[in-house]
N, C-alpha and C positions, 0 to 999 in steps of 0.2 A: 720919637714916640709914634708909634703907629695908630692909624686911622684904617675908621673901618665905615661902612654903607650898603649900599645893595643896588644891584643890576635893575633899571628903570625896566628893563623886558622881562627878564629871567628871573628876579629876586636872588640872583645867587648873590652871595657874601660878596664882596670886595674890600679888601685891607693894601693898605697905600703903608709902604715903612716912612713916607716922607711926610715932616711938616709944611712943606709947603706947597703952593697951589692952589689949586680945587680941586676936590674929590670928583674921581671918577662918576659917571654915571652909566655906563657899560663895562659890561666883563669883557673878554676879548672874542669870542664867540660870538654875541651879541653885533661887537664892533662891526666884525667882520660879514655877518648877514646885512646889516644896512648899507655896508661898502657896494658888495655884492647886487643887492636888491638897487642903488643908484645907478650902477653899470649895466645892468640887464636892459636893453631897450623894449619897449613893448610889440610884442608881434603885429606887426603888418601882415593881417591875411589876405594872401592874394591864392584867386585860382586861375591857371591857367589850363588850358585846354588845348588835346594835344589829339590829333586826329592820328594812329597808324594806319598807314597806307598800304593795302597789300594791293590796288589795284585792279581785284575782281570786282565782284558784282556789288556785293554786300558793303563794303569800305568806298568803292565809287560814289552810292549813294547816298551813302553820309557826309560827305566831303562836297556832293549838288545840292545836299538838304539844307547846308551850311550858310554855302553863297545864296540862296535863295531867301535867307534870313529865316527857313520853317523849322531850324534848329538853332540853337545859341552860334555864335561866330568862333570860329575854331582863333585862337593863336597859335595856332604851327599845325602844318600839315607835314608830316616826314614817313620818305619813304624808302623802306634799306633792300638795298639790291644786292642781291648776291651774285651779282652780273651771269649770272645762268637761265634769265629769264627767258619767258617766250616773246615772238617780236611782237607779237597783239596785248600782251601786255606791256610793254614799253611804248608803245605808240598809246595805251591807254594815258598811260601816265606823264607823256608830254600832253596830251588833249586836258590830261584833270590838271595839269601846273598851269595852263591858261586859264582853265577857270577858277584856278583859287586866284592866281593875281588878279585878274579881275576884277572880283571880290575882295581884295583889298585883304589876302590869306596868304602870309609868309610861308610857301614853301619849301620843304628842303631834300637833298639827297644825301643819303647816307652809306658808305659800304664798310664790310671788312675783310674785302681781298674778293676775289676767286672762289666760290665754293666749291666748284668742278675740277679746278688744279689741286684743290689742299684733298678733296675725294680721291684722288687720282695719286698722287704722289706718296702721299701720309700711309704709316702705318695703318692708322686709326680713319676709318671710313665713318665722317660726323654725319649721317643720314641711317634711317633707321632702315635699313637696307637688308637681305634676307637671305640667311643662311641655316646652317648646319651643326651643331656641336657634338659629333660623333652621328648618332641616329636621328635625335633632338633639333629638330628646328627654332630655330631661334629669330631674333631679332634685333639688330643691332642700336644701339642706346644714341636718340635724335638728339644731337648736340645742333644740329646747324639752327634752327629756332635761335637755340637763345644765342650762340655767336654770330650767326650772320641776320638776325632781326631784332631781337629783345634789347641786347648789351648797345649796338651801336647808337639805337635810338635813344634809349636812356643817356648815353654819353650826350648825343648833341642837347638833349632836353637842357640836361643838368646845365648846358654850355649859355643858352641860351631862355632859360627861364629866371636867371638870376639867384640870389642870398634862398637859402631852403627855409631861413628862419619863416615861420609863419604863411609856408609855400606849399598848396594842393594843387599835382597835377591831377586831372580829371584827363586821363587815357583813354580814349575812345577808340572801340575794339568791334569790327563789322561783321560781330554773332549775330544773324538773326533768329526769330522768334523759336524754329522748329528745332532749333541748336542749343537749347539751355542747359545739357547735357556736357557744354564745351563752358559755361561759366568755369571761370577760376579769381578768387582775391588776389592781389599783388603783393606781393613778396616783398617790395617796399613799402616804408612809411611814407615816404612822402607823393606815392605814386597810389592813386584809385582809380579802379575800372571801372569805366561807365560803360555802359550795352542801349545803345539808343535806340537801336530797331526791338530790342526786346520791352523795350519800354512805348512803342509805340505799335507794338503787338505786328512786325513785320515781317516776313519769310522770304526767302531769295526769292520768290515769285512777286512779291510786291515788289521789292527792288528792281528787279527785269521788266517790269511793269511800267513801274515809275521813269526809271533811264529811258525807255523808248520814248515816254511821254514827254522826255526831254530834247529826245533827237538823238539820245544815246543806246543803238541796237544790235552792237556789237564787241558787248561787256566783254572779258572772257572770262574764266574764274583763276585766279591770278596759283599759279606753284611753276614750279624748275620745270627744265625742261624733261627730268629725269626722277620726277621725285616719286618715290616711292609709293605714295598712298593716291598717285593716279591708278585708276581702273583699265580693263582690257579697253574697254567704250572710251574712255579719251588717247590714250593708246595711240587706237584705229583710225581716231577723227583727224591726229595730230599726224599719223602717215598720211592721211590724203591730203592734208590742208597746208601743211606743211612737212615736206618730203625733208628738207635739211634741218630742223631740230630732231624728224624722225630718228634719221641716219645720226646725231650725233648724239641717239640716247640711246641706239642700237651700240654703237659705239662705247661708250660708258660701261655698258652692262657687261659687254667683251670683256671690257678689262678687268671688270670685279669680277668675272668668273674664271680669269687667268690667275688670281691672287693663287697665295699658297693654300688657303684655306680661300675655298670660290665662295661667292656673296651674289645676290641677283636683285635687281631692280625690283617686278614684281612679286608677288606676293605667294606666287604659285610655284617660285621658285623654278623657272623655267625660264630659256633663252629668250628674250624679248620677242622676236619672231615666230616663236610659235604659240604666244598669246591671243593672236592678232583674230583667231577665231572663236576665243573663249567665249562663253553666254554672257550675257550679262551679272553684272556683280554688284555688290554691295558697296555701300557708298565708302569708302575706310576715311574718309576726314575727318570722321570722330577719333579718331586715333591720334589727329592732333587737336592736344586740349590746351595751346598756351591762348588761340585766338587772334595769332599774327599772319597765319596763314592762309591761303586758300578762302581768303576774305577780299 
């Protein structure tokens, strides 16, 4: 003889064919939301804070504002090297790994190869580098951002911030104030961009300001040795100051103008060498809007 009731949650009917027992008091629906609901743990919200390191001016400072306790305490400072750097910024960035351990700020280093071999070798030239498409100049689509800075650092985050459940990284990105034009949201969920110099209304001149105030007055502004959205003005500076990253960015640009379809460093689309007299120009950093660069 069948028996009949209703869902203590839902009211839906329930009919048991069995005499015996106790009647049910959930449907199976029901059952299984409470299962569910007892297995879910409750979010642990933790935020962690993750400083990108590009090394220049802007990113230095935030990383000194840090140790000095005049901003929140970074948990992780990580810096992705595309081993193409310049030596003033690499000697930057041994000087700023002493000050975050100091500080009591887990630093890290991060790569993903060569970016000068995979430029060099590959079909596919990952820098926004400068050419031709019939009459049409063009410009070739910046992959190295996010493969040799964006992706690597997100991997070690992920490696080293722990479970995502209930996890905000608070990504700190060295825009300053006069740069708000380079804000971008983050593509991830679990990942938010914070801008701290634009929040405390700072511009690379505060930054270069502040560092000296610190004993630090030979920032540089951190990109390749080759990278594209350098001006004739650093160029110039980098032939006199440094004659061998010179030569191995004159070098570079040889080869992408040996390709089958030629490609050029700057912007002018001309041999590196005969840039060296151009007038001054425009600043082209705004041309990179992820925020990992040239910071």
């Amino acid at each position: 003889m069948a028996r009949s009731s209703t869902c203590s949650d839902c009211e839906a009917p329930l009919v048991v064919q069995s005499t015996r027992g106790p009647l049910p008091t959930l449907c199976p629906s029901c059952k299984d939301d409470r299962r569910r609901t007892r297995q879910r743990k409750p979010a642990d919200k933790r935020t962690f804070r993750v400083l990108s390191l590009g090394a220049g001016q802007q990113s230095s400072a935030l990383l000194v504002l840090s140790a000095l306790g005049r901003l929140p305490k970074l948990d992780l400072v990580v810096f992705a090297d595309t081993q193409w750097e310049r030596k003033v910024v690499y000697d930057n960035v041994d000087r700023l790994e002493r000050i975050a351990t100091d500080a009591g700020i887990p630093f890290e280093r991060v790569t993903a190869g060569a970016l000068r071999d995979t430029a060099v070798e590959d079909d596919f030239v990952p820098m926004p580098v400068y050419g031709f498409h019939g009459d049409k100049p063009v410009v070739m689509r910046q992959q190295c951002t996010m493969d040799w800075k964006i992706k690597p650092i997100r991997r070690r985050v992920r490696e080293l911030a722990g479970p995502l459940h209930g996890l905000t990284v608070e990504m700190w990105l060295g825009i300053s104030y006069e740069e708000t034009y380079r804000l971008k949201p983050s593509p991830v969920a679990y990942i938010e961009h914070v801008y701290p110099l634009i929040d405390l209304k700072w511009t690379r001149a505060h930054c270069v300001e502040f560092l000296a105030g610190q004993g630090l007055t030979d920032v540089p502004r951190s990109s390749c040795i080759a990278c594209p959205f350098k001006s004739a003005g650093e160029f110039r500076r980098m032939a006199s100051e440094a004659p061998g990253e010179w030569a191995d960015a004159v070098d570079f640009d040889e080869r992408l103008r040996a390709r089958p379809d030629p490609m050029f460093v700057h912007h002018s689309r001309k041999p590196l060498p005969l840039i060296l007299g151009a007038p001054v120009e425009t600043d082209l950093w705004g041309n990179e809007c992820e925020g990992y660069c040239g910071v």
